[in-house]
N, CA, C and O atoms as a GROMACS GRO file, in nm:
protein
  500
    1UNK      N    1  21.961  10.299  10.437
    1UNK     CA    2  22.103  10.283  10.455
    1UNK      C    3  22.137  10.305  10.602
    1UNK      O    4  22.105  10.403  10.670
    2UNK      N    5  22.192  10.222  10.632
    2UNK     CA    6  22.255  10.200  10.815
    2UNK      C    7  22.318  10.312  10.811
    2UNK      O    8  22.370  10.336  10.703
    3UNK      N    9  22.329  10.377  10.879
    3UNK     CA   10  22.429  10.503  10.972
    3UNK      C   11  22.527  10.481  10.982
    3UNK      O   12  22.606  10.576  10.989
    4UNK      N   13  22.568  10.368  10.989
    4UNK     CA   14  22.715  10.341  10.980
    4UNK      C   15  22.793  10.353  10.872
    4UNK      O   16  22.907  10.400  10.879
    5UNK      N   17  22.722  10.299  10.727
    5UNK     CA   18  22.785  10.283  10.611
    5UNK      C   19  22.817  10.452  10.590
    5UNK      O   20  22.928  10.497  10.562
    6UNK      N   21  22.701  10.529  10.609
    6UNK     CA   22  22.699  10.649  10.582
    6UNK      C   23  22.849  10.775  10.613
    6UNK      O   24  22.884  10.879  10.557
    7UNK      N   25  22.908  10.687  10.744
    7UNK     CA   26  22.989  10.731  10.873
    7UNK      C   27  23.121  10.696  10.778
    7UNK      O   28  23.203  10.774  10.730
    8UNK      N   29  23.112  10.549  10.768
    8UNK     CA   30  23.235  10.517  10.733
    8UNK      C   31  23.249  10.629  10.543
    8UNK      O   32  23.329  10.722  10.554
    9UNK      N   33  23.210  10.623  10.458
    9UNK     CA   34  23.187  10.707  10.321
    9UNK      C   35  23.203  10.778  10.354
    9UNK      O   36  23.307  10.825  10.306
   10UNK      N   37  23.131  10.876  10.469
   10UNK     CA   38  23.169  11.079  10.456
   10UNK      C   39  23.362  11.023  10.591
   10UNK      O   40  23.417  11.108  10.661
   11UNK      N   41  23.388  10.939  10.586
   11UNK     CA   42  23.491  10.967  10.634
   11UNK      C   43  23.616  10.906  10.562
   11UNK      O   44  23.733  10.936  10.585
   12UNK      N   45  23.567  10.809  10.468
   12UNK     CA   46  23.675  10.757  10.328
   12UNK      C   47  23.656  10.931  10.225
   12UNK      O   48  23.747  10.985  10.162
   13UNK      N   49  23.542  10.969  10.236
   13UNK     CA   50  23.588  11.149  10.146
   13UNK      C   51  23.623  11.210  10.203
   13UNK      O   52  23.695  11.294  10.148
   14UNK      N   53  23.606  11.221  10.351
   14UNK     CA   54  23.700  11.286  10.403
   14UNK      C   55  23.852  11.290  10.402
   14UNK      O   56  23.925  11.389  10.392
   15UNK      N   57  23.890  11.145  10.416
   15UNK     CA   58  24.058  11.137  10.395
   15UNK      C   59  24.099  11.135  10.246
   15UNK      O   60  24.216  11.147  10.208
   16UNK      N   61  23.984  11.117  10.159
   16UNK     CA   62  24.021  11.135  10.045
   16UNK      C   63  24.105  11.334  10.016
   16UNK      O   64  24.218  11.373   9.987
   17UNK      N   65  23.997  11.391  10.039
   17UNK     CA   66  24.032  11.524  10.046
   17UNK      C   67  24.114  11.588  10.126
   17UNK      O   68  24.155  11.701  10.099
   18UNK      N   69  24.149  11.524  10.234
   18UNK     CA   70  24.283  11.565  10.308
   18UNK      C   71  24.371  11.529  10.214
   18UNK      O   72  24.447  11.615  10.171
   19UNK      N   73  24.376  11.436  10.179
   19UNK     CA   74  24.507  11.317  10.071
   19UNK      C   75  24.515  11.453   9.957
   19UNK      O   76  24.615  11.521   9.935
   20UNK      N   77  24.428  11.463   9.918
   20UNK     CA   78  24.392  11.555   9.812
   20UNK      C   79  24.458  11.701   9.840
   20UNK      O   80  24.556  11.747   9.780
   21UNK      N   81  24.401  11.752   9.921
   21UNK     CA   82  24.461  11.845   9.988
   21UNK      C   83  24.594  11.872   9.976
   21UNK      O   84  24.637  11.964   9.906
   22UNK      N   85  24.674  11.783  10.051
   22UNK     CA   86  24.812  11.791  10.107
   22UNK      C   87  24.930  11.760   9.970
   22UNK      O   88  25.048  11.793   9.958
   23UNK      N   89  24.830  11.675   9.871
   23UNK     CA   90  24.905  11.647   9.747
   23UNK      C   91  24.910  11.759   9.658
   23UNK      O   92  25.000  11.757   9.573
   24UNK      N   93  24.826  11.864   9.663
   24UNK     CA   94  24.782  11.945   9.601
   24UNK      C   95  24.886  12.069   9.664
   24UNK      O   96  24.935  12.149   9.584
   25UNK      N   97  24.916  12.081   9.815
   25UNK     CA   98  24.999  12.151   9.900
   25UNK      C   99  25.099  12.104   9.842
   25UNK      O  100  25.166  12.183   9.775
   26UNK      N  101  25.133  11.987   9.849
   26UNK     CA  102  25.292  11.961   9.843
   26UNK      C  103  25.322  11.977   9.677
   26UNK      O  104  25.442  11.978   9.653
   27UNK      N  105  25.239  11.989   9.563
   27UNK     CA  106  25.260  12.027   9.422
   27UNK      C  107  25.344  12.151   9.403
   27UNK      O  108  25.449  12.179   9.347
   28UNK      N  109  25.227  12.231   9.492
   28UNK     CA  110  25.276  12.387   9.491
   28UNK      C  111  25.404  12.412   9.540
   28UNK      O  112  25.474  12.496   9.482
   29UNK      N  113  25.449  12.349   9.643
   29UNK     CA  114  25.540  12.384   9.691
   29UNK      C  115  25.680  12.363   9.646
   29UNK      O  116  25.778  12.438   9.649
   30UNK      N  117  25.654  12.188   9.587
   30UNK     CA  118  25.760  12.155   9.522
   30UNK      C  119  25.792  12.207   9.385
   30UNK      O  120  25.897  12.168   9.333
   31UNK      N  121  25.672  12.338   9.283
   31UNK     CA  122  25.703  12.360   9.201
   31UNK      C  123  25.757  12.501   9.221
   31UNK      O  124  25.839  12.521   9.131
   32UNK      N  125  25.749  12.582   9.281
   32UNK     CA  126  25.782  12.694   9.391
   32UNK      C  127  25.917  12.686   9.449
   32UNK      O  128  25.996  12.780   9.453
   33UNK      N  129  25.935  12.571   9.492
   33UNK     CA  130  26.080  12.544   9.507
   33UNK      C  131  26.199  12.520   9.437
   33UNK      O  132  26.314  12.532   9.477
   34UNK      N  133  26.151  12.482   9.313
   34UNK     CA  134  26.208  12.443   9.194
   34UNK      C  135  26.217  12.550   9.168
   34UNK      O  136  26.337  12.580   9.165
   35UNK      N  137  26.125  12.668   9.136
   35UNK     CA  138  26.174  12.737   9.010
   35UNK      C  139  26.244  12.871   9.118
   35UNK      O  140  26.297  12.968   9.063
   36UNK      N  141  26.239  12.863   9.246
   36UNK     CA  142  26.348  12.985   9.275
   36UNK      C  143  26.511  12.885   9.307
   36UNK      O  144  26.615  12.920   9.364
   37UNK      N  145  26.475  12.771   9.248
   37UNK     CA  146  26.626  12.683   9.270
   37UNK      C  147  26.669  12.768   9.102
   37UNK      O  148  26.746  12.862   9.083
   38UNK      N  149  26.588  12.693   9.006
   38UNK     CA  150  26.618  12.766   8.893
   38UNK      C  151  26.647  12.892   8.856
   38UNK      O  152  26.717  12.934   8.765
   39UNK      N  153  26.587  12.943   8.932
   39UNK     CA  154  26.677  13.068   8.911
   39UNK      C  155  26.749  13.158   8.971
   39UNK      O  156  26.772  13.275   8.939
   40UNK      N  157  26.791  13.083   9.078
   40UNK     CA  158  26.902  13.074   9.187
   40UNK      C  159  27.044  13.048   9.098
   40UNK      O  160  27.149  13.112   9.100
   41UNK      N  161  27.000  12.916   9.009
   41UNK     CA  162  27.099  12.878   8.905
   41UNK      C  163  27.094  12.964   8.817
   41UNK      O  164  27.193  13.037   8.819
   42UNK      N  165  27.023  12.987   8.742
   42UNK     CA  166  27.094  13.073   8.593
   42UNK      C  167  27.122  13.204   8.691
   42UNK      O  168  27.243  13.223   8.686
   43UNK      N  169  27.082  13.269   8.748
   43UNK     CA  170  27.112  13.361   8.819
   43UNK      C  171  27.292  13.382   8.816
   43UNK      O  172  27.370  13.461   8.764
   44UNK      N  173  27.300  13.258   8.906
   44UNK     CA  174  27.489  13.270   8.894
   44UNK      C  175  27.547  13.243   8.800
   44UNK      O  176  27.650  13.308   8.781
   45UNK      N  177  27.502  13.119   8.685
   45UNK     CA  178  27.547  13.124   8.579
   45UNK      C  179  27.564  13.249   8.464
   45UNK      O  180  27.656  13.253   8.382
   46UNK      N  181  27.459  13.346   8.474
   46UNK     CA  182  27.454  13.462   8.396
   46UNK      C  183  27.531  13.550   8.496
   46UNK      O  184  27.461  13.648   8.475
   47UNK      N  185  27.607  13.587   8.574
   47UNK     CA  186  27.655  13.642   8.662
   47UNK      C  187  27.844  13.620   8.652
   47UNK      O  188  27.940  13.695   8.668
   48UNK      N  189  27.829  13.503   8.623
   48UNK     CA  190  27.950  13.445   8.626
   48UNK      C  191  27.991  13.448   8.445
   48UNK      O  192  28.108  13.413   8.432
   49UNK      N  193  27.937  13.474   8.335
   49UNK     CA  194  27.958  13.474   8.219
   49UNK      C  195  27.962  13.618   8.176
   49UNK      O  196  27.985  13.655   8.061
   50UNK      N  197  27.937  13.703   8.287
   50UNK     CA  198  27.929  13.846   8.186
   50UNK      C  199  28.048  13.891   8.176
   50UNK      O  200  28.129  13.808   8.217
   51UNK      N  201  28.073  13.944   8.155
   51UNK     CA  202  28.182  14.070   8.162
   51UNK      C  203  28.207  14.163   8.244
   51UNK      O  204  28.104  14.220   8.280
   52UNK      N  205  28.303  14.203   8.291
   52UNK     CA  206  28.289  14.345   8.441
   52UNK      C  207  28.283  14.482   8.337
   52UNK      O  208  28.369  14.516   8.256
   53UNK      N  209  28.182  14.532   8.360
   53UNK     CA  210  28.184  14.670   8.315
   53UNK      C  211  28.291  14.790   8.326
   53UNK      O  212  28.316  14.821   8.443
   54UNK      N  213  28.342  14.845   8.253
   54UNK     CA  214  28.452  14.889   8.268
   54UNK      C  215  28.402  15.049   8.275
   54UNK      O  216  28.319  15.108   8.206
   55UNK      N  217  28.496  15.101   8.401
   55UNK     CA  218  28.414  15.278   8.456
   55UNK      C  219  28.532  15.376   8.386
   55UNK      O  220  28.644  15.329   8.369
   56UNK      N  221  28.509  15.478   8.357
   56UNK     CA  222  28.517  15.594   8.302
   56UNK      C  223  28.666  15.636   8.414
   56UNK      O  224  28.678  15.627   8.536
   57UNK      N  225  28.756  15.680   8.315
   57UNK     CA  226  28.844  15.715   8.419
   57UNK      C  227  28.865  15.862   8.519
   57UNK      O  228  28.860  15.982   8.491
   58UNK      N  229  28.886  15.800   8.624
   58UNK     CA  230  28.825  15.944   8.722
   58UNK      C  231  28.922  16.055   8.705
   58UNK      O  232  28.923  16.130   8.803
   59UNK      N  233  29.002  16.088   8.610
   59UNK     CA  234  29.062  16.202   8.583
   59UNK      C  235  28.965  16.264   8.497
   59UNK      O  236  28.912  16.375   8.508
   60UNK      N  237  28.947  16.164   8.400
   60UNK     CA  238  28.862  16.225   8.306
   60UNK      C  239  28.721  16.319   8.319
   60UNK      O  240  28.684  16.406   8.241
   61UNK      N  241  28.654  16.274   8.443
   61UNK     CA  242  28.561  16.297   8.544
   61UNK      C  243  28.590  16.419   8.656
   61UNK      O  244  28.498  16.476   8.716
   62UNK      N  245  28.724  16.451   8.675
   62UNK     CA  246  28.758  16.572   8.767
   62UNK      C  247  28.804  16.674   8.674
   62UNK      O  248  28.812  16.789   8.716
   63UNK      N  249  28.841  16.645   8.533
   63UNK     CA  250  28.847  16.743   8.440
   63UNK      C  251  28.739  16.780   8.388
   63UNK      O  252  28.748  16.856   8.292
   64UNK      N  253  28.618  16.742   8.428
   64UNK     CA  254  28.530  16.782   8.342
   64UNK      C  255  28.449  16.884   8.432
   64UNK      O  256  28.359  16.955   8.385
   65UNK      N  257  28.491  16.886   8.578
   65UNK     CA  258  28.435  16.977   8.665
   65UNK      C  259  28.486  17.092   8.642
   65UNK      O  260  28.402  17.172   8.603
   66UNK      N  261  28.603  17.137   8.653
   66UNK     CA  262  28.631  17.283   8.630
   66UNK      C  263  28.667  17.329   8.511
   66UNK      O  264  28.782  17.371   8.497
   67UNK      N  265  28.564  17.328   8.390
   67UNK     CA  266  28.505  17.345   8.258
   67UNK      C  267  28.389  17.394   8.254
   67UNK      O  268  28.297  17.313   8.266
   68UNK      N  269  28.350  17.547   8.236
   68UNK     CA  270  28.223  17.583   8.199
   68UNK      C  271  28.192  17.566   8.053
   68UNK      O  272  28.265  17.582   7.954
   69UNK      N  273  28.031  17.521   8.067
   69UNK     CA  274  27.995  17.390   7.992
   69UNK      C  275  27.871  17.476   7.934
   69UNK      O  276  27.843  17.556   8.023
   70UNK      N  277  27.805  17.489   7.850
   70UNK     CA  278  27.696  17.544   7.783
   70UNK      C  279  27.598  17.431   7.708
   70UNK      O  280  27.605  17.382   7.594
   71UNK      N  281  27.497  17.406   7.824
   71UNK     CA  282  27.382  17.337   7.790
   71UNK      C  283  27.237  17.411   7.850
   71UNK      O  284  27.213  17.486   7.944
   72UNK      N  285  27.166  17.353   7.755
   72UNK     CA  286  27.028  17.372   7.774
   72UNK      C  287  26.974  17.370   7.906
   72UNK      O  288  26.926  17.460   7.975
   73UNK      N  289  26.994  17.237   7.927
   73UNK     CA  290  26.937  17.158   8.064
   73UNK      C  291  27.070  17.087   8.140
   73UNK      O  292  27.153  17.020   8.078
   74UNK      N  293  27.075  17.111   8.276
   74UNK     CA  294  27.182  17.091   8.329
   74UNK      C  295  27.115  17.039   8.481
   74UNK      O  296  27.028  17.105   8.538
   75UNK      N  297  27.164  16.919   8.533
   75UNK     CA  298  27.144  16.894   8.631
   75UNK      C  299  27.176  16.980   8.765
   75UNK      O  300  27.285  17.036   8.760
   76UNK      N  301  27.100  17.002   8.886
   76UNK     CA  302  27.179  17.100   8.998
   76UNK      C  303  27.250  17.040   9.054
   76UNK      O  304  27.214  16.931   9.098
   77UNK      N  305  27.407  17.096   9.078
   77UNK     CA  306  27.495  17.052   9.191
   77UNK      C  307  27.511  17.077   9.318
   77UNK      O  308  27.515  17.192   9.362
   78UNK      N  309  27.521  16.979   9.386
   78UNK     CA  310  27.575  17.044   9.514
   78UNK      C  311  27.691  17.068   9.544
   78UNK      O  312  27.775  16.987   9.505
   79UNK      N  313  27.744  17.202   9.633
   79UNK     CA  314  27.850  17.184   9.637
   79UNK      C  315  27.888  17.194   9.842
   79UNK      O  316  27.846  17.275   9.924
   80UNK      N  317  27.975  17.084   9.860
   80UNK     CA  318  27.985  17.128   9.985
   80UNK      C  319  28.141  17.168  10.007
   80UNK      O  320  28.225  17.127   9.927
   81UNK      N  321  28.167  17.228  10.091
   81UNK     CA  322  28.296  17.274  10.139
   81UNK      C  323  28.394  17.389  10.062
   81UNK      O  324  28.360  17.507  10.046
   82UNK      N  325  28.512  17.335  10.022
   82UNK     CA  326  28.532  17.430   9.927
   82UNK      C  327  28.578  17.353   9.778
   82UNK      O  328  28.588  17.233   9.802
   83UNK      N  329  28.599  17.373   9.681
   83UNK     CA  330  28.621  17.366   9.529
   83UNK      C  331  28.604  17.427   9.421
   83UNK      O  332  28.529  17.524   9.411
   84UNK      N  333  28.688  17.368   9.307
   84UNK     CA  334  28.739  17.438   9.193
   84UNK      C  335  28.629  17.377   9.126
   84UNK      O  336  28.600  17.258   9.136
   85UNK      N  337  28.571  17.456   9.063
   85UNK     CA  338  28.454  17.395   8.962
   85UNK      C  339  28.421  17.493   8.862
   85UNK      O  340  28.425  17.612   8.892
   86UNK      N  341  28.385  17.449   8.731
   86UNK     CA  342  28.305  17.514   8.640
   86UNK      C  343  28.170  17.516   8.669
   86UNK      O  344  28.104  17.441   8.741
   87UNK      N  345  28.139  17.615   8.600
   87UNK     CA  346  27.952  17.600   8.556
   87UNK      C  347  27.923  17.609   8.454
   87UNK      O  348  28.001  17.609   8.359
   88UNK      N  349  27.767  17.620   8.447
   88UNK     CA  350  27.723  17.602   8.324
   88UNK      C  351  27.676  17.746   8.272
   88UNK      O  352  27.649  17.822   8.364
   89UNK      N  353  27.665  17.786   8.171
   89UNK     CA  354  27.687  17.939   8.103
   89UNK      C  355  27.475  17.938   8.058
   89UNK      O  356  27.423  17.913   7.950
   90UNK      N  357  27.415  17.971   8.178
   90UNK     CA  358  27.308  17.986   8.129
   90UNK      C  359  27.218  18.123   8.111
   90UNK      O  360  27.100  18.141   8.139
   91UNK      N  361  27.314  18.210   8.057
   91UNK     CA  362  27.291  18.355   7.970
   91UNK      C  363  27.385  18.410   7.941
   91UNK      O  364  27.464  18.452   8.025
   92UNK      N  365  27.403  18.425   7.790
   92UNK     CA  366  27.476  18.482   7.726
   92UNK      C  367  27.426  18.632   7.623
   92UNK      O  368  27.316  18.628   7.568
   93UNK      N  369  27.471  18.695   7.614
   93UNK     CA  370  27.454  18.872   7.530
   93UNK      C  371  27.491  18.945   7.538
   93UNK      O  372  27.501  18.992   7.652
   94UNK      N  373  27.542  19.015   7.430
   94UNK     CA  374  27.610  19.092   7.368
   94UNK      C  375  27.554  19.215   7.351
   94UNK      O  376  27.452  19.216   7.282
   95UNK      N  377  27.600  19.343   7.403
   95UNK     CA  378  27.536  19.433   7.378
   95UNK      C  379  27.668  19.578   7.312
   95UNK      O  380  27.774  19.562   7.252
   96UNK      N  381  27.611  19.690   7.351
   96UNK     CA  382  27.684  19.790   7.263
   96UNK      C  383  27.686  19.826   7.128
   96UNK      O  384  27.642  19.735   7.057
   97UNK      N  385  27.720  19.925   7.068
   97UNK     CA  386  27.703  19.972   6.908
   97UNK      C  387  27.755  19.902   6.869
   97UNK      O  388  27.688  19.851   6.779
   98UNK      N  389  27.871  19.845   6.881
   98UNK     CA  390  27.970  19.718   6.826
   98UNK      C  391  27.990  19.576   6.870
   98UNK      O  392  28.065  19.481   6.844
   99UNK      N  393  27.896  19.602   6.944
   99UNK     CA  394  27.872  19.471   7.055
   99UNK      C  395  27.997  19.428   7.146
   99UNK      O  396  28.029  19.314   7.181
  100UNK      N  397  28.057  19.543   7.171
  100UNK     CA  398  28.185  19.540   7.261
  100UNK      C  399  28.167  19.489   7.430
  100UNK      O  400  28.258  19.438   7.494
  101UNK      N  401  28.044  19.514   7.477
  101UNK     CA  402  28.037  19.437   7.605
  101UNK      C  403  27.954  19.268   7.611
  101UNK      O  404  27.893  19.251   7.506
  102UNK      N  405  27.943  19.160   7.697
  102UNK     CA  406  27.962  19.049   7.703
  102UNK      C  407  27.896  19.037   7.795
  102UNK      O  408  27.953  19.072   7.898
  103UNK      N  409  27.785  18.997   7.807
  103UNK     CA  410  27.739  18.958   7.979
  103UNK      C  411  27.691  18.805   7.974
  103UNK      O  412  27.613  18.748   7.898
  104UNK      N  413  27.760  18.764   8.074
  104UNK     CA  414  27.747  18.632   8.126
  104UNK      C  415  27.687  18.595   8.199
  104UNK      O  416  27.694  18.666   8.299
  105UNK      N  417  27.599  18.486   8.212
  105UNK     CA  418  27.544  18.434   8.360
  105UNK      C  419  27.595  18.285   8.380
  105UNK      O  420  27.522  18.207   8.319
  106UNK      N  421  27.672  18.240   8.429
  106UNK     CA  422  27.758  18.124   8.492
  106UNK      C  423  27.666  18.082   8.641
  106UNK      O  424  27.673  18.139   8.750
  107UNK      N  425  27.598  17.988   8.609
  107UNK     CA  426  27.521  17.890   8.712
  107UNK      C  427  27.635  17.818   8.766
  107UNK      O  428  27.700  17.748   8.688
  108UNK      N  429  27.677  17.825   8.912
  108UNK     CA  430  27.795  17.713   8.918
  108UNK      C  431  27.739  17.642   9.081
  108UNK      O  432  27.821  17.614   9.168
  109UNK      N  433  27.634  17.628   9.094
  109UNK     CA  434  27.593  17.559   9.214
  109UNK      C  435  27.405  17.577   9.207
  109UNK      O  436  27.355  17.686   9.181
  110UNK      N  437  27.329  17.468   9.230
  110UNK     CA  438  27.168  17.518   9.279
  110UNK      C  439  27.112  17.551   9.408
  110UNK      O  440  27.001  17.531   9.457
  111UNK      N  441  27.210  17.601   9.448
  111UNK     CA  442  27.212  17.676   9.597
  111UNK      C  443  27.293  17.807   9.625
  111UNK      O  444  27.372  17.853   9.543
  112UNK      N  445  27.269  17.862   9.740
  112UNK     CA  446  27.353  17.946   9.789
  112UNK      C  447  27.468  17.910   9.825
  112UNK      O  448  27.495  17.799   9.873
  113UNK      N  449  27.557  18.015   9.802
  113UNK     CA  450  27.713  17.944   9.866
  113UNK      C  451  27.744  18.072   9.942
  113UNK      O  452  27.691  18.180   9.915
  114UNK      N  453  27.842  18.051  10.048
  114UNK     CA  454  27.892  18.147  10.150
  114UNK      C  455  27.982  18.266  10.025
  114UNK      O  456  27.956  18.380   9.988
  115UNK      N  457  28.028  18.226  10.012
  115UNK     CA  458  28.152  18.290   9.930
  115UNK      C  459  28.194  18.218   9.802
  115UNK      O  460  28.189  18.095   9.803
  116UNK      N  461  28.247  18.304   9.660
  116UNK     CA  462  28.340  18.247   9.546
  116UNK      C  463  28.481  18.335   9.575
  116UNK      O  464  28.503  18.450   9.536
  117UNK      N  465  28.567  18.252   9.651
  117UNK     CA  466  28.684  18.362   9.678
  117UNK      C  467  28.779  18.351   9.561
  117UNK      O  468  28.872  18.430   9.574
  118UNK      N  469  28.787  18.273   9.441
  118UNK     CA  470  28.864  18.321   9.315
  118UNK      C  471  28.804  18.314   9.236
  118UNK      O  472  28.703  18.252   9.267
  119UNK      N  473  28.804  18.348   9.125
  119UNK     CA  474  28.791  18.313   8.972
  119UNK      C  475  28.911  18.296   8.912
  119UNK      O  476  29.021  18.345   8.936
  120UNK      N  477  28.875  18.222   8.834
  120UNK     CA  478  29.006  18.171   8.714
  120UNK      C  479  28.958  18.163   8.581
  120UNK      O  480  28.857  18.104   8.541
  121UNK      N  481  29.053  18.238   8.508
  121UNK     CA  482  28.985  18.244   8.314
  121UNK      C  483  29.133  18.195   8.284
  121UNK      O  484  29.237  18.260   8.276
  122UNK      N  485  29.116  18.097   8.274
  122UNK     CA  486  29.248  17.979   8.147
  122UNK      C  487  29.309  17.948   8.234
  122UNK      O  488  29.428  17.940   8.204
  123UNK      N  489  29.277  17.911   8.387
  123UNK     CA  490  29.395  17.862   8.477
  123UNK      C  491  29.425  17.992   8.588
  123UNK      O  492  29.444  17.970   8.708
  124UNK      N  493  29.425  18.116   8.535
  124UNK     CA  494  29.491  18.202   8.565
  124UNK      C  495  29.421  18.278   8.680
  124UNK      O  496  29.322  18.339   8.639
  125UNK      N  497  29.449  18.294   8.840
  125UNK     CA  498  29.390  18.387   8.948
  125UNK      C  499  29.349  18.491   8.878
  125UNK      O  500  29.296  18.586   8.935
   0.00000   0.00000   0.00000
């Protein structure tokens, strides 16, 4: 076989496999493109059909701060500056012949604080 025929064949597979190649490139790409179009679309369509979630009203939410609260497990707060807040009642017992004294332990921050300059039992300084 002439050298030539040989030349021209490894260079018709050659452009075959570029062809190949680039068809094979441009598959990917165009299916890649498609599907973040698709879901570009339902994206806004499901976005645009929901409903707005409706939030908790923020009174309801500032009344619930200065309320000592008796749970197990209680998240730590921070507190910065100054405020009226409850805590959470994490020791309670009763002691005496009649069980006439009460000791409390009221968690009301998971930190140190400078100062508690009031207490209040029912509202009252």
């Amino acid at each position: 076989m002439p050298p030539i025929i040989i030349a021209i064949v490894g260079a018709g597979l050659a452009s075959f496999g570029a062809a190949g190649g680039y068809l094979l490139f441009g598959l990917i790409t165009s299916s890649m493109l498609f599907s973040i179009g698709t879901s570009l679309v339902l994206g806004g369509l499901s976005q645009m059909m929901r409903k707005s979630p409706s939030f908790p009203d923020f009174k309801q939410e500032i009344r619930g701060r200065s309320i000592t609260v008796r749970e197990p497990v209680a998240p730590h707060r921070w507190l910065y500056g100054e405020a009226r807040i409850g805590g959470v009642v994490t020791f309670l017992h009763v002691s005496g012949t009649n069980n006439e004294f009460l000791h409390l332990v009221i968690t009301l921050t998971g930190h140190e604080v400078n100062a508690i300059n009031n207490i209040y039992f029912d509202g009252i300084n």
